[in-house]
C-alpha positions as CSV (number, residue, x, y, z in Angstrom):
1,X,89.5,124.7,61.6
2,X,91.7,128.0,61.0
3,X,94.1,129.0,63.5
4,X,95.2,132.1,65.1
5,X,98.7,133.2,66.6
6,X,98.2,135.2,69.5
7,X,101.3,137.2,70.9
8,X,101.4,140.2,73.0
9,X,104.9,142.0,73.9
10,X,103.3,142.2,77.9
11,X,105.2,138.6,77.7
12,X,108.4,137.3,76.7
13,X,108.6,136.6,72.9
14,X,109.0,133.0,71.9
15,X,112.9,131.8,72.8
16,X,112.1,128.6,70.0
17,X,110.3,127.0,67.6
18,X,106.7,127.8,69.2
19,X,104.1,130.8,69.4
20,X,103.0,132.0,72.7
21,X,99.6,130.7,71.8
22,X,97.4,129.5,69.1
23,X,93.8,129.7,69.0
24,X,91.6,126.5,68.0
25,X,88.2,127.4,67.5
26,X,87.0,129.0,71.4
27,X,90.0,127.2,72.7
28,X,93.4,129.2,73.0
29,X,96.4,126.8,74.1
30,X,99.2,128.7,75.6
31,X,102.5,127.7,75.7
32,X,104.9,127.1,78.9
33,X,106.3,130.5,80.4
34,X,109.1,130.3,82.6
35,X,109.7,133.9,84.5
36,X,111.0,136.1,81.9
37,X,110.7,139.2,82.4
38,X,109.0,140.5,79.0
39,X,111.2,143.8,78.9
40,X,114.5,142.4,79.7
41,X,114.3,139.0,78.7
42,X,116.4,137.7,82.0
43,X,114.2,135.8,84.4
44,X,112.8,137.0,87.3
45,X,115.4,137.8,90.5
46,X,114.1,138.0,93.9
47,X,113.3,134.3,95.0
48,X,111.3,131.7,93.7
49,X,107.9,134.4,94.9
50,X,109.0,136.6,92.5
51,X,109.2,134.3,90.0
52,X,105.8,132.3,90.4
53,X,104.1,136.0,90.1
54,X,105.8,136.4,86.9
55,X,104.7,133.4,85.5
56,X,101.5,133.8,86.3
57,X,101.5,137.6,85.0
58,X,102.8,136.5,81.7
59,X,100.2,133.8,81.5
60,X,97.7,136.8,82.3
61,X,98.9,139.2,80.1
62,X,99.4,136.7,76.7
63,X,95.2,135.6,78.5
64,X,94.3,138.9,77.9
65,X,95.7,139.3,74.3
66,X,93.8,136.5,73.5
67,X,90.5,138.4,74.4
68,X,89.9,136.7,77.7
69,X,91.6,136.6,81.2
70,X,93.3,133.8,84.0
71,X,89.2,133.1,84.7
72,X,88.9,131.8,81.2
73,X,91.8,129.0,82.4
74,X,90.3,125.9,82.1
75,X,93.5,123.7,82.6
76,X,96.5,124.8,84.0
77,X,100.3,122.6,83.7
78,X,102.8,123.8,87.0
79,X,106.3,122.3,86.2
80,X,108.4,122.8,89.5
81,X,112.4,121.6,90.0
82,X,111.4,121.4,93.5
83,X,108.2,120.6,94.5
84,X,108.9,121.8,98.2
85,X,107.8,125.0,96.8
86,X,104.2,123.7,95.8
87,X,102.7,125.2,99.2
88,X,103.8,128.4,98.0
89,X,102.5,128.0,94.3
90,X,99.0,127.5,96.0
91,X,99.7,130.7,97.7
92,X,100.4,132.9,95.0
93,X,97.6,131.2,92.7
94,X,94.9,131.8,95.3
95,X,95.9,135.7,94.3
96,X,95.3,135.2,90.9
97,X,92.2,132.7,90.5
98,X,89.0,132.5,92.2
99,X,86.7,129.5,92.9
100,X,86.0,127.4,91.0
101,X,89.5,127.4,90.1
102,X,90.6,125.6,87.2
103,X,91.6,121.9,86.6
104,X,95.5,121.7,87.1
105,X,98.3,119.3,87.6
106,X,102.0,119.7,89.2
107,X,104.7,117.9,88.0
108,X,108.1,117.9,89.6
109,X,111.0,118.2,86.7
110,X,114.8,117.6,86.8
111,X,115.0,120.8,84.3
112,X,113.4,124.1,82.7
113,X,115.1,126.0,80.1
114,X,117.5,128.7,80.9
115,X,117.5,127.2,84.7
116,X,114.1,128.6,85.8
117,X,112.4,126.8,88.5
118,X,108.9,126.9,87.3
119,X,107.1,127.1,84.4
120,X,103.1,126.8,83.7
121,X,101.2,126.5,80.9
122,X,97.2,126.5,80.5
123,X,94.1,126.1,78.0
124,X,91.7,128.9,77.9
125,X,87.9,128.5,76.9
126,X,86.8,130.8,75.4
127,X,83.1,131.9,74.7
């Protein structure tokens, strides 16, 4: 099976070792974003809201390179530092998916790179 690099400057380019997502077949698994803002490369100011929207935006907009969009997520990965901030993760997402919402775990973390406090990653299906 061949793969494909998909990367869009609407997110933040790659801080390591790892593509913003490679496509398997109809499958496209994205890496973790943490709230980078794409144009800057500094995360996200303005609370922990601002930076769950600019997660999920980067997710969208690297979605969308791929040829699809946040309703082809089929499994989506939170990592939280805090997890007293789940309540508002559900909040946000509710803006940015529909029902049936994808298949999704939260895991609280000791860490993120660059000291973000959340950072998602998903599998798109495409086709």
């Amino acid at each position: 099976m061949t793969r494909e690099i998909i990367q869009t400057a609407r997110a933040p380019q790659a801080i390591g070792t790892y593509s913003q997502a490679v496509r398997a077949g109809n499958t496209v698994y994205v890496s973790g974003q943490i709230p980078l803002d794409p144009a800057t490369g500094q995360l996200e100011t303005g609370g922990i809201e601002a930076e769950i929207r600019r997660v999920f935006e980067n997710l969208k907009a690297i979605a969308e390179a791929a040829g699809s969009s946040l309703a082809g997520v089929a499994k989506l990965t939170i990592f939280l530092t805090d997890l007293a901030h789940f309540a508002k993760v559900n909040e946000i997402m509710a803006t940015y998916f529909a029902a049936p919402y994808p298949a999704r775990a939260v895991i609280g973390v000791a860490q993120l790179p660059r000291g973000a406090r959340v950072e998602m990653e998903c599998i798109l299906a495409l086709g």
